[in-house]
C-alpha positions as a Markdown table, in Angstrom:
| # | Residue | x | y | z |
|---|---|---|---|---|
| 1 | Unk | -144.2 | 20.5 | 98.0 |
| 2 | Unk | -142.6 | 19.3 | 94.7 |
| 3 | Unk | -142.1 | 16.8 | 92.2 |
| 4 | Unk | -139.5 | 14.2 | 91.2 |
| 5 | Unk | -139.5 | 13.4 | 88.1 |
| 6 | Unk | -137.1 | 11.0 | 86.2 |
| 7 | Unk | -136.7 | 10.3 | 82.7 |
| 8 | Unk | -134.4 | 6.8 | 82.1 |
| 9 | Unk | -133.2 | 7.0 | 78.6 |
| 10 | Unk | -131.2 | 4.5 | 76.5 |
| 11 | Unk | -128.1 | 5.9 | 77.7 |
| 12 | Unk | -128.5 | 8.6 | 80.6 |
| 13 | Unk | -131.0 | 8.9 | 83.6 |
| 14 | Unk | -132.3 | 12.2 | 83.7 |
| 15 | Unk | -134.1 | 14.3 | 86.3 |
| 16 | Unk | -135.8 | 17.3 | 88.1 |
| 17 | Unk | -137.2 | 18.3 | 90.5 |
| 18 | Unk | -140.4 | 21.0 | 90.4 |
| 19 | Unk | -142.8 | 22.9 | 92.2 |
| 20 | Unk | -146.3 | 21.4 | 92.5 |
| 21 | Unk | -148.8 | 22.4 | 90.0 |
| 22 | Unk | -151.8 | 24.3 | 91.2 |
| 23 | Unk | -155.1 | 23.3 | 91.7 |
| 24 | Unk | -156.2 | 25.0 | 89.3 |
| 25 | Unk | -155.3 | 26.5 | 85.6 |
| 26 | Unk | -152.7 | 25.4 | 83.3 |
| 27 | Unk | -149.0 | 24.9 | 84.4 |
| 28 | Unk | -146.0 | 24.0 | 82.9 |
| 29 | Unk | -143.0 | 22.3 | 84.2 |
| 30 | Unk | -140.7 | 25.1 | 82.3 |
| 31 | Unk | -142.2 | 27.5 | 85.0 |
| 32 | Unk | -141.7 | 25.6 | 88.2 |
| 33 | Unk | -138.0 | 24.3 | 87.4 |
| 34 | Unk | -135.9 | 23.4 | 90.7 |
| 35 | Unk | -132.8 | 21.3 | 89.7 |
| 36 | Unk | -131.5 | 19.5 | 86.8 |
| 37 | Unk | -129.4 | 16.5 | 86.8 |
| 38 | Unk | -128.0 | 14.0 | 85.0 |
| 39 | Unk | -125.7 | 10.9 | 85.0 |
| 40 | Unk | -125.2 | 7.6 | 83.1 |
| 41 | Unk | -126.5 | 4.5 | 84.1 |
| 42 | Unk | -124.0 | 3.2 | 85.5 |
| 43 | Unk | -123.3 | 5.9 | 87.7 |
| 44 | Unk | -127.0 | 6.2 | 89.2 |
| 45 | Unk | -125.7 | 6.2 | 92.5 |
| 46 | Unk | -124.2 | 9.3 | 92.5 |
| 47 | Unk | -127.7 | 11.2 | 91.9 |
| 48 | Unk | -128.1 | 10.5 | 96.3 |
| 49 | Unk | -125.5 | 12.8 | 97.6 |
| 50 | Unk | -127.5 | 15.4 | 95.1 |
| 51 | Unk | -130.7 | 13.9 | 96.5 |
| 52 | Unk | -130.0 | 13.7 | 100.0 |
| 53 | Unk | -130.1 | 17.4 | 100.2 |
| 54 | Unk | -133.6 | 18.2 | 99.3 |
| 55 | Unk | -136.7 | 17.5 | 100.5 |
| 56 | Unk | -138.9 | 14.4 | 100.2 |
| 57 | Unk | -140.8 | 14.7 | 97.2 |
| 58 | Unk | -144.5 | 15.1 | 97.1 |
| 59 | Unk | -144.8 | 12.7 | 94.0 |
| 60 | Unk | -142.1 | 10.8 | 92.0 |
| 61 | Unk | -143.1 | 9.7 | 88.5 |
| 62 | Unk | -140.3 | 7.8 | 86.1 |
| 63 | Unk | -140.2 | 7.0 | 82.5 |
| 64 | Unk | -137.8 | 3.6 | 82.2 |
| 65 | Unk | -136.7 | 2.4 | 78.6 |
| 66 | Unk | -133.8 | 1.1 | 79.5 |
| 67 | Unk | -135.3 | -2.2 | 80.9 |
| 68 | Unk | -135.0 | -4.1 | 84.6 |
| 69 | Unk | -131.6 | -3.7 | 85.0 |
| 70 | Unk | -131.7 | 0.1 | 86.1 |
| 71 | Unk | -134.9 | -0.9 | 88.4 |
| 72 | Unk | -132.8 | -1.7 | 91.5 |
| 73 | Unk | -130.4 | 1.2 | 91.4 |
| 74 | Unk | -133.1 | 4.0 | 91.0 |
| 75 | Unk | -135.4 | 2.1 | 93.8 |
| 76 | Unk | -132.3 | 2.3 | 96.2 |
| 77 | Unk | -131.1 | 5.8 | 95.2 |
| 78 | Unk | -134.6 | 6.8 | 96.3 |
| 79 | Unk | -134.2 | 5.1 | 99.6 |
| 80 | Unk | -132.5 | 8.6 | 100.7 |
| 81 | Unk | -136.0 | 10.0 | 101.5 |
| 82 | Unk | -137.6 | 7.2 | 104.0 |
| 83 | Unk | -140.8 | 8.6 | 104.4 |
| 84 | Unk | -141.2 | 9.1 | 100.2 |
| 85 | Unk | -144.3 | 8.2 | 98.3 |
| 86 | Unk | -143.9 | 4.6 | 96.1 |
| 87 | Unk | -142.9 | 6.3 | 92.8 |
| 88 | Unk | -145.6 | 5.9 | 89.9 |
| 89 | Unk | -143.8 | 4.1 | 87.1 |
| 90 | Unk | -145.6 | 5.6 | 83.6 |
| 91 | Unk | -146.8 | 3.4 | 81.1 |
| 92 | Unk | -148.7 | 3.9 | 77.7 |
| 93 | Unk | -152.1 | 4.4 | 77.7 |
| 94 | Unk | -155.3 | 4.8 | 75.5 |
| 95 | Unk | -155.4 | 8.2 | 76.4 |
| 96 | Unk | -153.6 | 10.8 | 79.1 |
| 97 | Unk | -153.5 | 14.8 | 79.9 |
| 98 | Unk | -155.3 | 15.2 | 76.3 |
| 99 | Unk | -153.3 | 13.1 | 73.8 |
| 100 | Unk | -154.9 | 10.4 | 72.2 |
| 101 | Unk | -152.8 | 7.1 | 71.9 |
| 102 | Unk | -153.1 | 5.7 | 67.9 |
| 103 | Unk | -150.6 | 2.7 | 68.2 |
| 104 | Unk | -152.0 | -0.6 | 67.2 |
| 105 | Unk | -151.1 | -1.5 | 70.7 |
| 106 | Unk | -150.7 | 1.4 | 72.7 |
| 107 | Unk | -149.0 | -0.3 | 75.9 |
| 108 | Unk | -146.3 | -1.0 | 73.4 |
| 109 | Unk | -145.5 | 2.4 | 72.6 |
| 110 | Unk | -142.3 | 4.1 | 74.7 |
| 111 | Unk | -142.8 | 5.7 | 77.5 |
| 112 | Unk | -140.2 | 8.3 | 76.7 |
| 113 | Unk | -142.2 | 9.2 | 73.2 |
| 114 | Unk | -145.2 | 9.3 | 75.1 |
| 115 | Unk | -144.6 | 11.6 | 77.7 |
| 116 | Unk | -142.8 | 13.8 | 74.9 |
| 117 | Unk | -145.9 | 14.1 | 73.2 |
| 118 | Unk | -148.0 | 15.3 | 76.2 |
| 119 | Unk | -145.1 | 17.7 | 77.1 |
| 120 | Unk | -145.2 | 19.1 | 73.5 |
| 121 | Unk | -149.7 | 19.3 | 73.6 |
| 122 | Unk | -148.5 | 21.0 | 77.2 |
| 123 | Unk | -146.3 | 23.6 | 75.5 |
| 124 | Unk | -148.2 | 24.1 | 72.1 |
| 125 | Unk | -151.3 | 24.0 | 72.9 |
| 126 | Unk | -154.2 | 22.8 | 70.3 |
| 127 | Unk | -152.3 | 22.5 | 67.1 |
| 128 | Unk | -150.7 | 20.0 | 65.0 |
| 129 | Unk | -147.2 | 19.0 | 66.2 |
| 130 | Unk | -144.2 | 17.3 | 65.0 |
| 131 | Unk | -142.3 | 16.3 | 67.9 |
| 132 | Unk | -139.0 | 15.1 | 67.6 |
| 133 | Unk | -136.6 | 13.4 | 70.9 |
| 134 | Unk | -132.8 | 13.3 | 69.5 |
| 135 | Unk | -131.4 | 11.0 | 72.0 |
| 136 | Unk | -129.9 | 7.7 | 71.4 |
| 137 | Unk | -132.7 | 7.2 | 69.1 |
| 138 | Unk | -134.3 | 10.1 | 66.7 |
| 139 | Unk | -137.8 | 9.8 | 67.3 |
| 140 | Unk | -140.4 | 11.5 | 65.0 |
| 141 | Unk | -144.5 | 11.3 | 65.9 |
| 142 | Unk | -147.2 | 13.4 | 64.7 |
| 143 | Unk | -150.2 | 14.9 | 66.9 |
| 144 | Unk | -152.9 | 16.5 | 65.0 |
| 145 | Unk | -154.8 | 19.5 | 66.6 |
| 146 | Unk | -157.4 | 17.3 | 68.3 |
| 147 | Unk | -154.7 | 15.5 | 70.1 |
| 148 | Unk | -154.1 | 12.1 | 68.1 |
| 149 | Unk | -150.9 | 10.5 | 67.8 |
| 150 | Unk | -151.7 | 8.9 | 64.9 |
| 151 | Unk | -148.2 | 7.8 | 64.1 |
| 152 | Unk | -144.4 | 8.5 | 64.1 |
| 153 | Unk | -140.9 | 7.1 | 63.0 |
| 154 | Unk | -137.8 | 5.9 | 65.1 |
| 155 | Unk | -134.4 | 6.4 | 63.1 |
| 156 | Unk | -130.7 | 5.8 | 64.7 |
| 157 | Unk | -129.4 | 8.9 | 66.5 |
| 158 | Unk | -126.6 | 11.3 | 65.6 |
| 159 | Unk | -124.3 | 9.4 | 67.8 |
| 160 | Unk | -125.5 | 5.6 | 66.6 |
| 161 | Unk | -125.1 | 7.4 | 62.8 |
| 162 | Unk | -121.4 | 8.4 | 63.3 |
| 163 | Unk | -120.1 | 5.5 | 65.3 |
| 164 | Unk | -122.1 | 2.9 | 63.0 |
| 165 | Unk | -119.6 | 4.4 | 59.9 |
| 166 | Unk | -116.7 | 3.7 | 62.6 |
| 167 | Unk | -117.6 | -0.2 | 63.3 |
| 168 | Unk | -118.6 | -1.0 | 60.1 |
| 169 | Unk | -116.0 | 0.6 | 57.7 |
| 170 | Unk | -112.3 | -0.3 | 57.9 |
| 171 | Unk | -110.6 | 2.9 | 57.6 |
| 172 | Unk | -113.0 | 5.8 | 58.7 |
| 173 | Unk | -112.1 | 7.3 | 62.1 |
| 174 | Unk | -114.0 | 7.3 | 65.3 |
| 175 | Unk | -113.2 | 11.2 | 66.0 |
| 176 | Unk | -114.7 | 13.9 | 66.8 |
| 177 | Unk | -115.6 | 16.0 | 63.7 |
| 178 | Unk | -117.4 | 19.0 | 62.9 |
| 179 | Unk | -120.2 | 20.5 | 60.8 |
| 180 | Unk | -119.5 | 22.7 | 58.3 |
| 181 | Unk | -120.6 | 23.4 | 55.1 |
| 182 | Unk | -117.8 | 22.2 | 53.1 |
| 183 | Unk | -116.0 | 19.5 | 54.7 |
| 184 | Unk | -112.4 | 18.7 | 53.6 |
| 185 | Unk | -111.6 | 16.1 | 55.9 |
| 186 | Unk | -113.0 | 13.1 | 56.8 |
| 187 | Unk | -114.2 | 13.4 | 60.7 |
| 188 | Unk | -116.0 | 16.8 | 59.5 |
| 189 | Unk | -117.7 | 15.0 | 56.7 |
| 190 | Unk | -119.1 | 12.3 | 58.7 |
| 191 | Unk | -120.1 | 14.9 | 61.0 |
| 192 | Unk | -121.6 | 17.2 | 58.5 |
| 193 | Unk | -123.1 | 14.1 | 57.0 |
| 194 | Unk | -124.8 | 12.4 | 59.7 |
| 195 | Unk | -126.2 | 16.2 | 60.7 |
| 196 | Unk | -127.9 | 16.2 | 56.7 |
| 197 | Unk | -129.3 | 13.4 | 57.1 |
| 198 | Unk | -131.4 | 14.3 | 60.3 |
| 199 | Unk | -132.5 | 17.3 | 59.6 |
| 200 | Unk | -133.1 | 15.5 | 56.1 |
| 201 | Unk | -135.8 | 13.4 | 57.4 |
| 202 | Unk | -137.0 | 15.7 | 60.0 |
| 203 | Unk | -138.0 | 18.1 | 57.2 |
| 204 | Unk | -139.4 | 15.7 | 54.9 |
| 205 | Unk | -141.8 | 14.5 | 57.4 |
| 206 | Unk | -142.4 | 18.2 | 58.3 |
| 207 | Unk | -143.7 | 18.8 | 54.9 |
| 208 | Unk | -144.7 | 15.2 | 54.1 |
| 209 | Unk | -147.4 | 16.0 | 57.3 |
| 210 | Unk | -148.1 | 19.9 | 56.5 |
| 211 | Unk | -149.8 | 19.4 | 53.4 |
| 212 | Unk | -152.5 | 17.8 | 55.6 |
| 213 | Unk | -152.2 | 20.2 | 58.7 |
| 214 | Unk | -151.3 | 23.4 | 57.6 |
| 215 | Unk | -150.9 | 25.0 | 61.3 |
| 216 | Unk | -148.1 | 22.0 | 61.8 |
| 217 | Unk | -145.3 | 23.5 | 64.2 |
| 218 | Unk | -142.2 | 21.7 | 65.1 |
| 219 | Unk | -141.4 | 20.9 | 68.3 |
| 220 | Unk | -137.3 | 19.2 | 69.1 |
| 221 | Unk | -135.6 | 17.9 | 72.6 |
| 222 | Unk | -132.9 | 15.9 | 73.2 |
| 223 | Unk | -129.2 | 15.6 | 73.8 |
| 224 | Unk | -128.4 | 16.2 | 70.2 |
| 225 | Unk | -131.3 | 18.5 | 69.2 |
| 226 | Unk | -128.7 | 21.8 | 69.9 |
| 227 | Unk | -127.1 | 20.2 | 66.8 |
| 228 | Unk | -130.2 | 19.4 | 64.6 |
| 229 | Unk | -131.4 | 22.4 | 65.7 |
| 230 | Unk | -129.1 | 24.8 | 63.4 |
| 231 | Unk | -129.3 | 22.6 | 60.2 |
| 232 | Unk | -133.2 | 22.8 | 60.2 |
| 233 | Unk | -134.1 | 25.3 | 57.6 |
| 234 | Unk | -138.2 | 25.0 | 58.9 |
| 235 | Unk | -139.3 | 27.0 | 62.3 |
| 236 | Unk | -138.8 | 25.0 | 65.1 |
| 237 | Unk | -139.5 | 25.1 | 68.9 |
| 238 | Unk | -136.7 | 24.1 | 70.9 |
| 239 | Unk | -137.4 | 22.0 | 74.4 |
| 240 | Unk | -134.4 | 21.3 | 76.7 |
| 241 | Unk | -136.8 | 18.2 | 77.5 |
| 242 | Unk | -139.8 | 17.0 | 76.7 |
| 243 | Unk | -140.1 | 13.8 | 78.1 |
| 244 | Unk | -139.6 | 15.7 | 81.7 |
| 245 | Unk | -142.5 | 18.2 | 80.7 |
| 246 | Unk | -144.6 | 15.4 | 80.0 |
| 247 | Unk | -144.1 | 13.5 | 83.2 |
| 248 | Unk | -144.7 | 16.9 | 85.1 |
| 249 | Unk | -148.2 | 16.9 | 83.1 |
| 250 | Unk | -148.6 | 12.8 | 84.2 |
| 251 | Unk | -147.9 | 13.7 | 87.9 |
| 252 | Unk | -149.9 | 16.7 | 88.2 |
| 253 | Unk | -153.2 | 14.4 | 87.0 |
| 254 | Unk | -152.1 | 11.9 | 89.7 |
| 255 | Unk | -154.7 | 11.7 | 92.1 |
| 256 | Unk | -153.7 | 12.9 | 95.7 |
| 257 | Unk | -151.6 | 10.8 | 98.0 |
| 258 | Unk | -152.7 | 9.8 | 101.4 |
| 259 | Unk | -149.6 | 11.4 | 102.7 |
| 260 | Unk | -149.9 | 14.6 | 100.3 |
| 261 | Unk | -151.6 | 17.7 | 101.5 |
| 262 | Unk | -154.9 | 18.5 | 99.6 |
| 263 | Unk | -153.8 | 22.4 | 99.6 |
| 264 | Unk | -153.9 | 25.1 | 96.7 |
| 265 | Unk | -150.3 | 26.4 | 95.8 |
């Protein structure tokens, strides 16, 4: 039996597919990889000649930011499996798999951070965490060691950064640059720039928070965190994706479906 999971992002829908947890001990969705996919929204079809091939799914769980547009397409693209289980759409809550929720509201919180910050408790165990999603947004929340999110801060992305100084300047390119240290022409320093000023604020709410919790680790996922990921001069844990690892931690507390088999693995 396995898992479908899918992460809907701003710009991409993501997905996997995993072995089921066990019954018992701790489990990560790192160990129990299947496939990997990914396409843009507009070209969610395509994920059913991928899923035609496997196996219904013992439990589907998604995380949707991108609103009620993408509903429809994922609802038919799972219509390749007719005997699947309804897929358990995630939502913010007061408390899940160990993290506490601090918002003021905490249904208004994003799914996507949220099931970031369970995958990060899942892979870090009991210890302060900066975890930080580079994806359309840059997304930056604190957990403490008990397991509170007591707060975090949403910044454009890399991409947003470099094609805001595109639209909103007269003269500077929309090209790809490069970082490097010493840029001497103008696509490399917008590059080089916009890469400064991530890492900048990464790091200063790294030590901004680690005078408070001194066991503070840094965790980063993401479509740009490869980038991010060199410029950081702090220790860092790099996770392909966390909002994936959190959903595998939300499906695996889902109580048993009537058609799922009540079975150790």
């Amino acid at each position: 039996m396995s898992y479908l999971l899918i992460d809907i992002g701003n710009t991409f829908l993501k997905w996997g597919t995993y072995g089921e947890a066990p019954a018992e001990g701790r489990a990560l969705a790192l160990d129990r990889a299947q496939l990997f996919g990914r396409v843009l929204h507009e070209e969610t079809s395509m994920v059913m000649a991928e899923w035609r091939r496997l196996p219904t799914p013992s439990k589907i769980v998604v995380a949707n930011v991108a609103g009620t547009r993408v509903v429809n397409p994922v609802l038919r693209a799972l219509e390749v499996w007719p005997d699947a289980p309804e897929p358990h759409w995630v939502s913010s809550k007061a408390e899940q798999c160990g993290v506490r929720n601090g918002y003021l509201n905490p249904a208004a919180l994003g799914v996507d951070r949220w099931a970031a910050m369970i995958g990060a408790r899942a892979i870090l165990g009991e210890r302060p965490a900066l975890v930080v999603v580079c994806g359309t947004a840059t997304t930056m929340d604190l957990l403490t060691a008990e397991g509170d999110f007591v707060g975090g801060g949403i910044m454009p992305g890399l991409g947003l950064m470099v094609r805001a100084l595109h639209l909103n300047t007269a003269t500077l390119p929309d090209a790809q640059g490069d970082y490097v240290d010493y840029p001497r022409q103008t696509v490399d320093a917008i590059a080089s720039g916009c890469a400064h000023a991530q890492a900048g604020a990464v790091e200063r709410l790294y030590f901004l928070h680690k005078r408070k919790h001194p066991d503070l680790r840094c965790i980063i996922s993401g479509g740009a965190a490869r980038t991010l990921g060199p410029r950081l001069t702090i220790e860092f844990t790099y996770h392909e994706n966390l909002v994936l690892e959190g959903l595998y931690q939300i499906a695996a507390s889902l109580p048993k479906t009537a058609s799922e088999p009540h079975t150790r693995s």
